[in-house]
N, C-alpha and C positions, 0 to 999 in steps of 0.2 A: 784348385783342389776341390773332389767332388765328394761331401759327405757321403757317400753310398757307397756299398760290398767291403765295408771296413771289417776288422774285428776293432771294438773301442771299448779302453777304460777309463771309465768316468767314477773319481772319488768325491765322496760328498754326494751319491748318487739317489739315495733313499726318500730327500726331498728338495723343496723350494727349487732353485736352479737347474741342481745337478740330476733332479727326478724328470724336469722339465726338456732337460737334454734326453734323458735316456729314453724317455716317451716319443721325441717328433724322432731320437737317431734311430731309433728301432722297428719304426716305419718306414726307415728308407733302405731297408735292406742289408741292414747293419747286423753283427753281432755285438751285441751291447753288454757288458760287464760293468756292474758297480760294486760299490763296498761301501761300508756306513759301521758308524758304532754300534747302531742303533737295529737290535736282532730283531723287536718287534717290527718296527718299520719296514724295515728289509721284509721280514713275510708278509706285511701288507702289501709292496709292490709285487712279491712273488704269486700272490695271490691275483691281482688286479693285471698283471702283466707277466704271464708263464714265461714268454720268449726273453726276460730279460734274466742274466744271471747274476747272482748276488753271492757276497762274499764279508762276511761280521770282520769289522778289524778296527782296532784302536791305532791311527796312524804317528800319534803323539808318540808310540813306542816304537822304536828302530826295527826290534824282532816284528814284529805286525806288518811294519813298510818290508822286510826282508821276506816274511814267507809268504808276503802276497805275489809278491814278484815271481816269487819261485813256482807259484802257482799257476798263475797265469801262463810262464815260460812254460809250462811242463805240459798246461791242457788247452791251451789255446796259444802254439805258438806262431800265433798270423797275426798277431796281435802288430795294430803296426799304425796304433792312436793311443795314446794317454791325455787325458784332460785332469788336472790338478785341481780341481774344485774344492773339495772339500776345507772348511775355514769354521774358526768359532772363535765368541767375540765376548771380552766381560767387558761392559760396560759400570762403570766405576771408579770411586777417586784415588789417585796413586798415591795421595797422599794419607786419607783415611782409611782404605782398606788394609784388617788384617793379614789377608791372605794373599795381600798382592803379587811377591812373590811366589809362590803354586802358580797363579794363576797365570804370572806372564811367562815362564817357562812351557805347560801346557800349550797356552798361544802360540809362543814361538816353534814349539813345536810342530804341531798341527801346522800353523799358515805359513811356514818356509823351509825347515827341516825336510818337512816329512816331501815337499814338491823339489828341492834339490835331490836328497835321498833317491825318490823315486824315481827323479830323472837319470840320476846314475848309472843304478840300476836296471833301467829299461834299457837305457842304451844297446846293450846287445843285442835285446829282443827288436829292437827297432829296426836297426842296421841288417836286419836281414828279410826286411820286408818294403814294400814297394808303399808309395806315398807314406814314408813312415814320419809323426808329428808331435811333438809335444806341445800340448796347449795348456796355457797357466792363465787360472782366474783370479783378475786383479781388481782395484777398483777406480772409480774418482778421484776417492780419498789421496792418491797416490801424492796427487797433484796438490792438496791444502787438507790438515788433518782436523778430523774431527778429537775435539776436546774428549769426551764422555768415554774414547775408545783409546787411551793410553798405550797401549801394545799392538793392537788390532793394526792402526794406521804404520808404526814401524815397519811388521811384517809383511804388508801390504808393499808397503814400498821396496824393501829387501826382496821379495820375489820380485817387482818390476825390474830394481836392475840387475838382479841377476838373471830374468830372461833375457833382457838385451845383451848380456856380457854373452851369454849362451850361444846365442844369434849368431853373436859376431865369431864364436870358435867355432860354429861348425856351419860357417857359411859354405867350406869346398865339404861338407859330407853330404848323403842326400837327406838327411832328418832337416826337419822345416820346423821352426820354433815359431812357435804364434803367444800372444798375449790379447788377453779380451778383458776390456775396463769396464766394470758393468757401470753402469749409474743406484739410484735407490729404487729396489726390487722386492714387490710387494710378497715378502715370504716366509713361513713359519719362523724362517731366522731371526725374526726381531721378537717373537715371543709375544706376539699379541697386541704391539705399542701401537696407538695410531700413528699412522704416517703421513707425510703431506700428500697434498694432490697431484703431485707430479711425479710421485712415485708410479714404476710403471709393470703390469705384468709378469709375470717368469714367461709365459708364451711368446709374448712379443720380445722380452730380452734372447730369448733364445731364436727366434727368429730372427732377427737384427743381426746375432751372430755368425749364423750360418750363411747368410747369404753372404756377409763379408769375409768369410773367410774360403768361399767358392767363388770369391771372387779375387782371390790372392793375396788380400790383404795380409801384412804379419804383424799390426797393432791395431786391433779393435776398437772402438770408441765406440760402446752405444749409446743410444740413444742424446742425453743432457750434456754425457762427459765430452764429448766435440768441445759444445761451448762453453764448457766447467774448464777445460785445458786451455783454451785462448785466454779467457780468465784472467786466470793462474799466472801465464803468462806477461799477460801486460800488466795486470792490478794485482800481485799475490796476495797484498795485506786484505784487500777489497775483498779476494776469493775467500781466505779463512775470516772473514769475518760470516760471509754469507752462507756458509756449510755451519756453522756453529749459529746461527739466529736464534733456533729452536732449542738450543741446550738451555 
C-alpha cells in the first residue's frame, strides 16, 4: 500500500505523533484531515500548515465520534484512511486518587471506545473507496504494562485485540486493518517529564511507520518494540520488570 493520493483521517492530529503524521502525509500528496480537542492547537497547525484540514471534537463523547463521521462522509467522501491515534494518559495511583474513576472512564473512552466507534462508523465510508484502511495506534505497553498508567496500559491492549479480531472479520472485504506499536516517543504527550535515552523521535517513528506499512505489513513494530515483544515473550516477568525500572 502506497501512502500517496489518499484522503486521510488522522485523530489525535493537532500534535506529538499524530501532527507528525499529518505533516510528512500531506507532503505526499494526500488530503489530510485531523481533529483534536484542542481549538487552539488545531489554529496553530492551521496556521503553520493551510493544506491541512482540521476539525475541534471531544472523541471521549459518542455525539463528537458521530458528527465527525458525518462530516467527513458528507465533505470528503474519498475518504478511504482512518488512523485512530488520538489517546490520553493519567498517570497515577488507583489506589490513591480521588478521581480515579472520571478518569478512567474518560480513558476508556478516548483509547478504545471512541477507535471501535469510529471504525464502525467509517465502515461505509470505507467500503466504497479503493485502498480503503483502518490504522490503530497501539503501543509496547501492550505486551508488559507500565505500573504509573493504570488504564492507559488496559486500553492499549483492548484496541490491540480488538484490531486483530477486526482483521480477522474482514479479511474477505477489501478494508485492510493495520496496527502500529509505537515504542517511547519523545512528545508533548508526557508533559514535559524527562525521558530516557532511547526514547525516539515522532519523525523517525513516523517514518519507521510508513515505510512498513508500503511495505504490506498489517502489525507494526517500531522501532525497540521488535525486541520489547521477543521479550515479553520468552521472559515476561523480566519484560515488566524492565518497562517499570524508572517508576
Amino acid at each position: 500500500m502506497i501512502l500517496r493520493n489518499n484522503t486521510i483521517l488522522i485523530t489525535g492530529g493537532s500534535s506529538g505523533i499524530g501532527l507528525a503524521l499529518a505533516k510528512k502525509l500531506i507532503h505526499q500528496n494526500n488530503t489530510v484531515i485531523i481533529c483534536g480537542r484542542s481549538e487552539k492547537k488545531l489554529e496553530r497547525v492551521k496556521t503553520a500548515y493551510p493544506d491541512i484540514i482540521t476539525y475541534s471534537c471531544d472523541l471521549s463523547r459518542q455525539q463528537d465520534c458521530e458528527s465527525l463521521a458525518h462530516k467527513v462522509a458528507s465533505i470528503y467522501p474519498r475518504c478511504n484512511i482512518i488512523i485512530n491515534n488520538a489517546a490520553l494518559v493519567h498517570n497515577t495511583s488507583f489506589m490513591d486518587d480521588p478521581n480515579m474513576i472520571d478518569k478512567a472512564i474518560t480513558e476508556i473512552n478516548t483509547n478504545l471506545i471512541a477507535p471501535i466507534t469510529l471504525s464502525k462508523l467509517f465502515l461505509p465510508i470505507l467500503a466504497q473507496n479503493n485502498k480503503a484502511t483502518i490504522i490503530n495506534i497501539t503501543t509496547g505497553l501492550v505486551y508488559a504494562p507500565k505500573a504509573s498508567y493504570p488504564i492507559y496500559n488496559a486500553t492499549k491492549a483492548g484496541l490491540h485485540s480488538f484490531t486483530q479480531t477486526l482483521r480477522l472479520q474482514l479479511k474477505n472485504t477489501p478494508i485492510n486493518v493495520i496496527e502500529v506499536l509505537f515504542p517511547l516517543v519523545d512528545t508533548p504527550w508526557h508533559k514535559g517529564a524527562k525521558l530516557p535515552s532511547f526514547a525516539i523521535q515522532p519523525n523517525q517513528a513516523v517514518s519507521e511507520m510508513i515505510q512498513a506499512i508500503e511495505k504490506g505489513k498489517t502489525e507494526v513494530k517500531v522501532g525497540k518494540v521488535k525486541l520489547f515483544y521477543l521479550i515479553s515473550r520468552l521472559f515476561p516477568s523480566f519484560a515488566i520488570k524492565k518497562i517499570n525500572a524508572n517508576n
